[in-house]
C-alpha positions as CSV (number, residue, x, y, z in Angstrom):
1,X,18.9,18.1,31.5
2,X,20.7,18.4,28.3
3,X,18.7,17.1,25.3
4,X,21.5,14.4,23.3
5,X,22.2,14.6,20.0
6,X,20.4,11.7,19.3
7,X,17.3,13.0,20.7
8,X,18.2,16.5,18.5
9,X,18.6,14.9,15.8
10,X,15.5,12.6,16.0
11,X,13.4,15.5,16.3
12,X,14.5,17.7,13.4
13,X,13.9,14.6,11.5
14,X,10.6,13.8,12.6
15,X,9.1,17.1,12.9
16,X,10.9,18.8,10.3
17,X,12.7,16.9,7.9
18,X,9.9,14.3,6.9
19,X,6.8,16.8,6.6
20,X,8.7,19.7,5.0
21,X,11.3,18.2,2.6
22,X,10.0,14.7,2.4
23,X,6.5,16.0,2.0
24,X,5.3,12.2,3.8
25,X,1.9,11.9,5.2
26,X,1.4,12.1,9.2
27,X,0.4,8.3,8.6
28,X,3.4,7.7,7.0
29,X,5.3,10.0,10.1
30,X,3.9,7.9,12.4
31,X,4.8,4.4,11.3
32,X,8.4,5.7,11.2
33,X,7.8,7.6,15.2
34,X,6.5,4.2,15.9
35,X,9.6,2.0,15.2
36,X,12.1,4.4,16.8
37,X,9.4,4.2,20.0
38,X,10.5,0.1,20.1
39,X,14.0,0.8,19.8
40,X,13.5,2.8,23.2
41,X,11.5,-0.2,24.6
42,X,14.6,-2.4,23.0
43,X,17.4,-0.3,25.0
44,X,15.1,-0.1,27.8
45,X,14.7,-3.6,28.2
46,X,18.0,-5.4,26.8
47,X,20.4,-2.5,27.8
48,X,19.2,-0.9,30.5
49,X,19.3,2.3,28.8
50,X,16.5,5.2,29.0
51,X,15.4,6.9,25.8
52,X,16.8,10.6,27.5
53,X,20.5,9.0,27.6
54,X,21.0,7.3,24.5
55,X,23.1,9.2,22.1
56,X,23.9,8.9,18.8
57,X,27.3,7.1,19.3
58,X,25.3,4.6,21.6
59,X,23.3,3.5,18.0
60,X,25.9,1.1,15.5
61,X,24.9,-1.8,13.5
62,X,25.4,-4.4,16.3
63,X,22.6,-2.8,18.4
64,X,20.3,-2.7,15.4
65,X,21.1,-6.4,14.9
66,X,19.8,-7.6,18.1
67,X,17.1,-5.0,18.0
68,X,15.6,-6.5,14.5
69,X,15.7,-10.1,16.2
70,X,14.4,-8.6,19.3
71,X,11.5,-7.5,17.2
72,X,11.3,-11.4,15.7
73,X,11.8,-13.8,18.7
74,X,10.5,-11.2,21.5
75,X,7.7,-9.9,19.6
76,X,6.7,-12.0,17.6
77,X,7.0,-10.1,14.3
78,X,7.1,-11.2,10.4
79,X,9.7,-11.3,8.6
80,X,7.8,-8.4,6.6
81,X,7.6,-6.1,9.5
82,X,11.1,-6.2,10.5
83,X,11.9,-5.3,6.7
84,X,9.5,-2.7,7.7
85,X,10.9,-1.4,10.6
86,X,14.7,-1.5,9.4
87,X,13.6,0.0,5.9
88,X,12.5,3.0,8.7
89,X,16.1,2.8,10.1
90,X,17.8,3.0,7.1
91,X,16.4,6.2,5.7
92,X,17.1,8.1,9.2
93,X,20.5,7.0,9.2
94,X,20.9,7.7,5.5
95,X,19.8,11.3,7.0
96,X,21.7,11.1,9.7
97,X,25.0,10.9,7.9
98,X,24.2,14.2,6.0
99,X,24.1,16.1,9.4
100,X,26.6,14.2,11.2
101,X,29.4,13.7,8.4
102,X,31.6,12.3,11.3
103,X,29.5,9.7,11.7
104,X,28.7,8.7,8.4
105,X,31.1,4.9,8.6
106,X,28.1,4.0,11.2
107,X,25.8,5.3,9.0
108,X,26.7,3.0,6.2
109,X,26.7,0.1,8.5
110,X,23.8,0.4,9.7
111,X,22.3,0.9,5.9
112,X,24.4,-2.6,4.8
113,X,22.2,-4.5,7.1
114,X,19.8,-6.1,4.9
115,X,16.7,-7.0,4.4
116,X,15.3,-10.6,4.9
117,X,13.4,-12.5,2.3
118,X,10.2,-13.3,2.7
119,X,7.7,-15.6,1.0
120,X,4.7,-12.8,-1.6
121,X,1.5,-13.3,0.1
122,X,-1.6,-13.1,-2.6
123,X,-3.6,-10.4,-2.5
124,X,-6.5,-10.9,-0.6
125,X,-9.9,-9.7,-2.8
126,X,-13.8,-10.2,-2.7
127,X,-16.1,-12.1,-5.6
128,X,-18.6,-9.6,-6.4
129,X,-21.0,-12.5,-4.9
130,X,-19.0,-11.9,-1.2
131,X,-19.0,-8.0,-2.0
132,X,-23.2,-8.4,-2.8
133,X,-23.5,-10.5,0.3
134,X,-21.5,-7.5,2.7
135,X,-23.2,-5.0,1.0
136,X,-26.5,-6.3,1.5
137,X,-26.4,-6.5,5.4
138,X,-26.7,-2.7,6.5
139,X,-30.0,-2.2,7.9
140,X,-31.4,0.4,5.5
141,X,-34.4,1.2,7.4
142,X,-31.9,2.9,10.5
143,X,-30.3,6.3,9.8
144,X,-27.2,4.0,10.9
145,X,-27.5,1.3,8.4
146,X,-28.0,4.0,5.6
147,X,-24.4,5.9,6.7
148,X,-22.6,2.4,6.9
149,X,-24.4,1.2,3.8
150,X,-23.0,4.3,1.9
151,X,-19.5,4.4,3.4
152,X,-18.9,0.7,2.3
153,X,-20.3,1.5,-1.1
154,X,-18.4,4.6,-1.6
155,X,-14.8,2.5,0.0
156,X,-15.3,-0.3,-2.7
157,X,-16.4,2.2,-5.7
158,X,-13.4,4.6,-5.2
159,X,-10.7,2.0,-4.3
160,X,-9.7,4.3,-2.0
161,X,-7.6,4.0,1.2
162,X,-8.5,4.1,4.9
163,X,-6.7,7.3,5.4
164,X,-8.1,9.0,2.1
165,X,-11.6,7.7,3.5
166,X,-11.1,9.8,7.0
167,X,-9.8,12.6,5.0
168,X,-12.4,13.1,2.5
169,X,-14.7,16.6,3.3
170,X,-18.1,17.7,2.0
171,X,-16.2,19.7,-0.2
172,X,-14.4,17.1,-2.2
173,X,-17.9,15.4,-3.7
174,X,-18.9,16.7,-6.8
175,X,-22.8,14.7,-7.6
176,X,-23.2,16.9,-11.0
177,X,-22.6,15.1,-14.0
178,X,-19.5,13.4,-14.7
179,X,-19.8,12.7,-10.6
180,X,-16.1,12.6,-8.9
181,X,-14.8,12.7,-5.7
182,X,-11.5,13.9,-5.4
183,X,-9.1,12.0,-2.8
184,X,-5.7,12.8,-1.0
185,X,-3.3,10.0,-1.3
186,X,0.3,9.5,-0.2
187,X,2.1,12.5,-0.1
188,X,-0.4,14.8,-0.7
189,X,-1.2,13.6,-4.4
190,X,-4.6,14.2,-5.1
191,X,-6.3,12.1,-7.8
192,X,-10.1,12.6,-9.1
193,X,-12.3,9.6,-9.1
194,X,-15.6,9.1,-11.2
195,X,-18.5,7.9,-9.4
196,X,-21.0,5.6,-10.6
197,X,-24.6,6.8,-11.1
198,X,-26.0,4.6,-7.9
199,X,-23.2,5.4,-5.8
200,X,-24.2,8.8,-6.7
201,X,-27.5,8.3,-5.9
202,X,-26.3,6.9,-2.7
203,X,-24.2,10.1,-1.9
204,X,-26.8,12.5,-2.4
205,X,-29.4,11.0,-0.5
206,X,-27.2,10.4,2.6
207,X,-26.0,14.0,2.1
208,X,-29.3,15.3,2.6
209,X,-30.5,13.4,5.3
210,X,-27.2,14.3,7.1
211,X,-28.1,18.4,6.4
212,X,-24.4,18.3,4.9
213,X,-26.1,19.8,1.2
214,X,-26.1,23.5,2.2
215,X,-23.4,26.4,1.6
216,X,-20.8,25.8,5.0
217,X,-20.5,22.9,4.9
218,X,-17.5,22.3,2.4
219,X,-15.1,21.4,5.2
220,X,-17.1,18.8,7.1
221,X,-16.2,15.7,7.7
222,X,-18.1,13.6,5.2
223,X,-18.3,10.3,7.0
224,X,-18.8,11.0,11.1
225,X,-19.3,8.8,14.3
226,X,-22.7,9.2,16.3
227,X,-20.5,11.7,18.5
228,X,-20.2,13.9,15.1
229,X,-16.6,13.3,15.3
230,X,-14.4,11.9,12.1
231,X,-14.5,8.7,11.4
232,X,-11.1,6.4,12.5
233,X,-9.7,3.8,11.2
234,X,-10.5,1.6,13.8
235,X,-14.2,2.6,13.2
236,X,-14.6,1.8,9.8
237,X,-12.2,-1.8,10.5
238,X,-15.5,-2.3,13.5
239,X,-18.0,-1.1,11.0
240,X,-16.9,-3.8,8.3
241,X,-15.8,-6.7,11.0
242,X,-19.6,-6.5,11.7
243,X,-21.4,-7.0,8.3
244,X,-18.7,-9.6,7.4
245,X,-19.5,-11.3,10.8
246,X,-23.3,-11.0,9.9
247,X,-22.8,-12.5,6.2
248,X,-20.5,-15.5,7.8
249,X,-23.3,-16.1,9.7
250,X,-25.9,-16.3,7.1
251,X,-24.0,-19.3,5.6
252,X,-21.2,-17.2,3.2
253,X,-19.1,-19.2,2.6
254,X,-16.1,-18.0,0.1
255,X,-15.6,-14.9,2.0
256,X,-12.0,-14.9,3.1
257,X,-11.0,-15.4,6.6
258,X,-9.3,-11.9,7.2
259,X,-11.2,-9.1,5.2
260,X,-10.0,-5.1,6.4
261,X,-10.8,-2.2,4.6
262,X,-7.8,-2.3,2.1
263,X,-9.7,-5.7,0.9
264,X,-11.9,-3.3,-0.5
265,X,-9.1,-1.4,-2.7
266,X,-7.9,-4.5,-3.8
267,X,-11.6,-5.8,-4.7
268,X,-12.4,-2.9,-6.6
269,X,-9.1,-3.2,-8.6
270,X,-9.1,-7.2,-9.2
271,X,-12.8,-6.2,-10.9
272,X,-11.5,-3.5,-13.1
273,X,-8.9,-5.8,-14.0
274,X,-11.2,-8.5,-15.4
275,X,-13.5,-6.2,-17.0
276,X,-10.2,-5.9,-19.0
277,X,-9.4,-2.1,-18.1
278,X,-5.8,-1.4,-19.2
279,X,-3.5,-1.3,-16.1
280,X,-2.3,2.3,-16.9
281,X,-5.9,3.1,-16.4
282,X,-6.1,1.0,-13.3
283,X,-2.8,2.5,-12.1
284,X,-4.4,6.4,-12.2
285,X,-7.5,4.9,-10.4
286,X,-5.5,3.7,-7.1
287,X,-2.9,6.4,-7.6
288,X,0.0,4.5,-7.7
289,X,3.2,6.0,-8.7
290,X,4.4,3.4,-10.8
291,X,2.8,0.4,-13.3
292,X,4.8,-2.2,-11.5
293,X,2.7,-1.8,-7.9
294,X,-0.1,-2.3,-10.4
295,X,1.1,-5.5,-11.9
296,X,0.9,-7.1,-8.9
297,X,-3.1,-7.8,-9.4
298,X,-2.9,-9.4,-12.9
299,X,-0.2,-11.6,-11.3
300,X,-2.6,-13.0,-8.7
301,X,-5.7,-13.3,-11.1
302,X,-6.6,-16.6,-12.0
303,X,-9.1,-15.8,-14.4
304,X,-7.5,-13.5,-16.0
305,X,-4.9,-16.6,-16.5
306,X,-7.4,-18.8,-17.7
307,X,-8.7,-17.0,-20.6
308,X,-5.3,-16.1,-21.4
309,X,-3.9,-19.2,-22.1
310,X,-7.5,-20.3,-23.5
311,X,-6.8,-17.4,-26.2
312,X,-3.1,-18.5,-26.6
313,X,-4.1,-22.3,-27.1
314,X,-4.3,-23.4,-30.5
315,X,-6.5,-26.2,-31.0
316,X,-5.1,-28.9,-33.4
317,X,-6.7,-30.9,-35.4
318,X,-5.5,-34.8,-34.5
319,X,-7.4,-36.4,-36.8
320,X,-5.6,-36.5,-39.6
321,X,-2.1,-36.9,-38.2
322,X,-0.9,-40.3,-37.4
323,X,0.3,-41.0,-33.6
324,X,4.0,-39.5,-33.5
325,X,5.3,-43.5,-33.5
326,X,3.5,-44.1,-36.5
327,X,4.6,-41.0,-39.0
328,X,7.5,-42.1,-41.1
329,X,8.7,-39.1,-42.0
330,X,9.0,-38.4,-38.9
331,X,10.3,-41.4,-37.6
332,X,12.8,-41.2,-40.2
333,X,14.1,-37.8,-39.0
334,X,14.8,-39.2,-36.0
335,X,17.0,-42.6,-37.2
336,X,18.7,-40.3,-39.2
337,X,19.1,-37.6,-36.6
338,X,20.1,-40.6,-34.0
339,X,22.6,-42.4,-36.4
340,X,25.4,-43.1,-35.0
């Protein structure tokens, strides 16, 4: 069977385009694989059309349209995954008119669909109470509880991501002082993080009970399953589900109702924040490109707020001024400002 030009197309873009000139992260690659395998489920199951016949010409912006709702009334989606999704369409098709110029009016029209507007969620952090309690639970006295003690330790200290957790190697610890660990973020972008002295500590012990301290082992895995396979992100989510489940049950209350490993990252940066770190400095710690992804946490702070305004209020001294009714001078302003 004759490949379509759809399905040509689709695979220089996935396999070539987005890893080579892009330079995205297979993470990345795979969220964007993942919304064009809906649209196959879509055309499957609204039009009756199989992924190895749909062509290129077959794909305008009425299609999209009902595949977008699809995703909404079918699937239940938010409003912020369908931005998701469709933000996924419009950079193929902004490809897509590049290599097929004749093409390029559908192109467009697709890319004028817009996105909807949702309602900002808050950014979901810890206390450091909630941290201590989480922290706490790991049984230290199992080579188990040690390993999940240190990865949650070493997932709040860096602020790092779930995917810059499962990529981090023997290689990229550095315990000699100023300790650092050196993570891959999006795109490759590496970014050195300093370590404090008991998460150190931490490290190095669990290094050496793991045997991971001799010449070799540079390239292993530094956080592994009991099958000595990389950790996934779906382990670490189980590993942390289970301690939070364990500190609910121990009466702690405050800990919010959803907490995943990007709670963590957003933990670690609300407590920089109010030990009054600058946000550029903040910004270089979570590798963000720009200040404005930053901003977002001293938008959501309400202590930070507080001692804001408690700086900016200027306390008056009342005593000595009459009631506002009872000032003639400036009751006279007013009859003369109010004369008729």
């Amino acid at each position: 069977m004759k490949p379509t030009d759809f399905a040509e197309l689709l695979t220089r873009y996935l396999s070539t385009y987005l890893p080579g000139q892009k330079n995205l992260s297979p993470h990345t690659i795979g969220s964007y694989r993942d919304t064009f395998k809906l649209l196959f489920r879509y055309c499957l199951q609204e039009k009756g059309i199989r992924a190895q016949h749909l062509m290129l010409n077959m794909i305008d912006a009425p299609l999209i349209r009902g595949f977008l709702q699809w995703l909404e009334e079918t699937r239940g989606c938010c409003i912020a995954t369908r931005n998701q999704r469709l933000a996924a369409l419009h950079a193929f098709f902004q490809y897509a008119q590049l290599e097929k110029p004749e093409r390029i009016l559908f192109c467009q029209q697709i890319m004028g669909i817009p996105y909807k507007k949702c309602g900002k969620t808050l950014v979901n952090y810890l206390t450091p109470e909630a941290l201590k309690r989480i922290l706490l639970q790991p049984n230290l006295s199992t080579a188990r509880g040690r390993r999940d003690r240190t990865l949650l330790v070493v997932l709040y200290d860096t602020a790092a991501r779930v995917q810059e957790m499962l990529d981090l190697v023997v290689g990229d610890v550095r315990l000699e002082p100023p300790s650092v660990i050196r993570l891959r973020g999006k795109g490759n972008k590496q970014r050195q993080v300093p370590l404090m002295a008991k998460t150190s500590e931490l490290l190095a012990s669990y290094l050496s009970e793991r045997r991971l301290n001799f010449p070799g082992k540079e390239s292993h895995p530094l956080f592994f399953n009991s099958r000595f396979h990389p950790m996934t992100r779906a382990g670490i989510a189980y590993i942390l589900n289970k301690y939070v489940e364990m500190a609910r049950n121990e009466g702690g209350n405050g800990l919010p109702k959803r907490i995943s490993p990007h709670v963590f990252r957003h933990t670690k940066a609300m407590h920089l924040l109010q030990a009054n770190v600058n946000l550029i400095y903040i910004r270089d710690f979570l590798g963000h490109v720009d200040v404005s992804t930053t901003e977002i946490y001293a938008r959501v702070d309400s202590e930070v707020k507080r001692k804001v305004l408690e700086e900016a209020y200027m306390q008056l001294d009342q005593e000595d001024r009459p009631p506002w009714n009872e000032d003639e001078d400036l009751m006279g302003w007013l009859q003369k400002v109010c004369r008729p």
